[in-house]
C-alpha angles and dihedrals in degrees: 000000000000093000082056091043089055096044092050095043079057099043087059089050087057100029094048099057085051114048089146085076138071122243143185132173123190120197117195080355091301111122096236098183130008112185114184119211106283142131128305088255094050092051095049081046093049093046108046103014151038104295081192098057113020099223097139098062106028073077091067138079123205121252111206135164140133131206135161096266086039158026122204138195144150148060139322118182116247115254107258089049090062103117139171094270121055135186104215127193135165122172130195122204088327093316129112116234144168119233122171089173096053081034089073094041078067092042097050101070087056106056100103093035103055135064122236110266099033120100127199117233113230131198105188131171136181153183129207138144110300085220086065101058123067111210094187113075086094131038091225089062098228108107108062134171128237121216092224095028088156092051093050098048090055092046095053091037090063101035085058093047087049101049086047095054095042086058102038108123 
């Protein structure tokens, strides 16, 4: 089960970044997840909701913005859909990666919105010159380094607040 836990947590990584394509993944020769072309919504609809009834993600809002370091799109969860447990992603020019210091620039909005002990799920990807990011600090590849780090922090921080306050009813 862990072994399965580890190749699926892999296989999101992959499947996520590429919604335009069709995947399937069998496990002891049962199909576990089938996921059809669609768009990035849909796949994170199809991955970690209801595809028939769209309850995952009627709790997001998009996040979108373009400058010239970065360019940034995807979903936060609203506010009151923040629970214990998060699903987490940020991409980076079609790369997975791990970030505790752009993790709190997506944190940060939510500090007086959200109660202790809830977390908001994040799906975040962007797009900046391959010659600005380092892949190599880790030899999983995950934790990676960006030229302007500070810059983009500030960038994502303020496109989240701005799309939550955009969709605060």
């Amino acid at each position: 089960q862990t072994e399965l836990r580890n190749l699926l947590t892999e296989f999101y990584h992959i499947v996520l970044v590429y919604p335009k394509e069709n995947f399937t993944i069998v496990h002891n020769d049962e199909i576990i997840l089938e996921l059809p072309s669609g768009t990035e919504k849909q796949r994170i609809e199809a991955i970690f909701g209801n595809p028939k009834r769209n309850v995952y993600t009627s709790a997001f809002v998009e996040v979108n913005t373009e400058t010239e370091l970065v360019s940034i799109r995807g979903f936060v969860v609203k506010p009151e859909n923040a629970t214990r447990k998060a699903e987490q992603y940020f991409f980076v020019n079609g790369r997975f990666f791990k970030s505790p210091y752009l993790h709190n620039a997506v944190m940060k909005p939510y500090e007086t919105l959200i109660p202790d002990g809830v977390t908001p799920s994040y799906f975040i990807y962007m797009e900046v010159d391959p010659q600005t990011v380092d892949v190599n600090i880790h030899p999983t590849k995950t934790e990676i380094k960006f030229e302007n780090d500070s810059v983009l922090f500030q960038i994502l921080y303020a496109c989240i607040k701005e799309s939550l306050g955009k969709n605060s009813f």
